[in-house]
C-alpha positions in Angstrom: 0.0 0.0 0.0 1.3 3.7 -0.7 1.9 5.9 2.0 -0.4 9.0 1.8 2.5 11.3 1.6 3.5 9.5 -2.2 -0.1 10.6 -3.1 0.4 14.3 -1.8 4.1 14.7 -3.1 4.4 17.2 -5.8 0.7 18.7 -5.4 0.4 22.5 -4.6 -0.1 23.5 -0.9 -3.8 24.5 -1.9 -5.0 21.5 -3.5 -3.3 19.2 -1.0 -5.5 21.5 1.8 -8.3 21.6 -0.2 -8.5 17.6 -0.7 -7.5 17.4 2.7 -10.5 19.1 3.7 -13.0 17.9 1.3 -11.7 13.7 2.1 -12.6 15.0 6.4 -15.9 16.5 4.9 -16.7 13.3 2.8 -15.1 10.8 5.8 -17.2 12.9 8.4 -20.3 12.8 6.4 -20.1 9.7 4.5 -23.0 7.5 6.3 -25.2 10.2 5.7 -25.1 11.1 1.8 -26.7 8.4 0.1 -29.5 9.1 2.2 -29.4 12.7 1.3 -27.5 12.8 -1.6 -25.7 16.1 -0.4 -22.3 16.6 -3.0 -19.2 17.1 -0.6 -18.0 19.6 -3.0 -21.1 21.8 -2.9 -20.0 25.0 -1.6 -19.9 28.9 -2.5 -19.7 28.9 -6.6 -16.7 31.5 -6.1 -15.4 28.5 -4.1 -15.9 25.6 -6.5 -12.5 23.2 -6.0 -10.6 22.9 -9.0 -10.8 19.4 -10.6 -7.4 18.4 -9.8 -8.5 19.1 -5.7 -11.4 17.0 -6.7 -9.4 13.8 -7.8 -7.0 14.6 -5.0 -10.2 14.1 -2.9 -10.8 10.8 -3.7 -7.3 9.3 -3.9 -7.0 10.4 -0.4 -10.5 8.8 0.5 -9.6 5.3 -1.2 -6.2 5.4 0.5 -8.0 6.3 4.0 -10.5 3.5 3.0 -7.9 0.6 1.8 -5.7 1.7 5.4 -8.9 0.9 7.2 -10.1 -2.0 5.2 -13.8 -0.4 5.6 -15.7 1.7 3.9 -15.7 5.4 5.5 -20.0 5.3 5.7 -19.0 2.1 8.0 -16.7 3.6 10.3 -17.2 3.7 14.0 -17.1 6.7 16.2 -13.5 6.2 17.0 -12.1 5.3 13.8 -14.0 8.5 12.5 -12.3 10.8 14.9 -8.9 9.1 14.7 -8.8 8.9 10.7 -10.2 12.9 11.1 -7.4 14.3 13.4 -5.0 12.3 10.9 -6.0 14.7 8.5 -5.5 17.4 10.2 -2.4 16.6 11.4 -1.2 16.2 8.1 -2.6 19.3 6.5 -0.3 20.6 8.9 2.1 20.1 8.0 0.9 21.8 4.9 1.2 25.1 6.3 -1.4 27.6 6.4 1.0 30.7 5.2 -0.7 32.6 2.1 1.2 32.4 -1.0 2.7 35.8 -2.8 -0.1 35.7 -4.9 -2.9 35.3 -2.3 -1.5 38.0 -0.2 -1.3 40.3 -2.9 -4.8 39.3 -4.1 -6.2 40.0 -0.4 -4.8 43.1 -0.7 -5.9 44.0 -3.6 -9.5 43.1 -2.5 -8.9 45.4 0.9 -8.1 48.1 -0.8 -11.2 47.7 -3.0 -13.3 47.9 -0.4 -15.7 51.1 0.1 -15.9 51.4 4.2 -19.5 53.3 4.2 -20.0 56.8 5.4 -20.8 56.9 9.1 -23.1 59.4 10.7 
């Protein structure tokens, strides 16, 4: 079996974050979405994950799956929690610094912003 960090070498910072988040989402929610059909990746349109986060997504939840020999809708409370705080402590080591271009993009949006007149 591969170790996860073979899946995440050479992928960006924000897609390894990003599918790090959405494979907690999915793991988290997974014995509940066949029954409501809810799409993990269903967020803010402005905040739509890129394809390559998407596939990223799923690689992570096969590998967390195959590690566990159980599907993630069949895990138990404790398996859940551990496999979740795994993730995290991986996408820690991710960092959560802003990239040049994120930083100069926030600022860019700050000083776009009208602060309204006050009375």
């Amino acid at each position: 079996m591969r170790d996860l960090a073979e899946i995440l070498n050479g992928k960006s910072r924000e897609d390894v974050v990003g599918a790090l988040y959405y494979a907690a989402r999915y793991i988290k929610q997974a014995n509940h979405l066949s029954k409501y059909e809810k799409d993990i990746f269903d967020d803010d349109e402005k905040s739509a994950p890129s394809p390559e986060v998407k596939r990223l997504t799923w690689e992570i939840v096969g590998w967390v799956e195959e590690k566990e020999a159980i599907r993630a809708s069949d895990f138990d409370s404790p398996t859940l929690v551990r496999v979740i705080v795994y993730l995290g402590q991986v996408g820690k080591q991710f960092g959560t610094e802003l990239s040049t271009d994120e930083l100069l993009g926030a600022q860019a949006a700050i000083a776009g912003m009208k602060i309204p007149a006050t009375r």
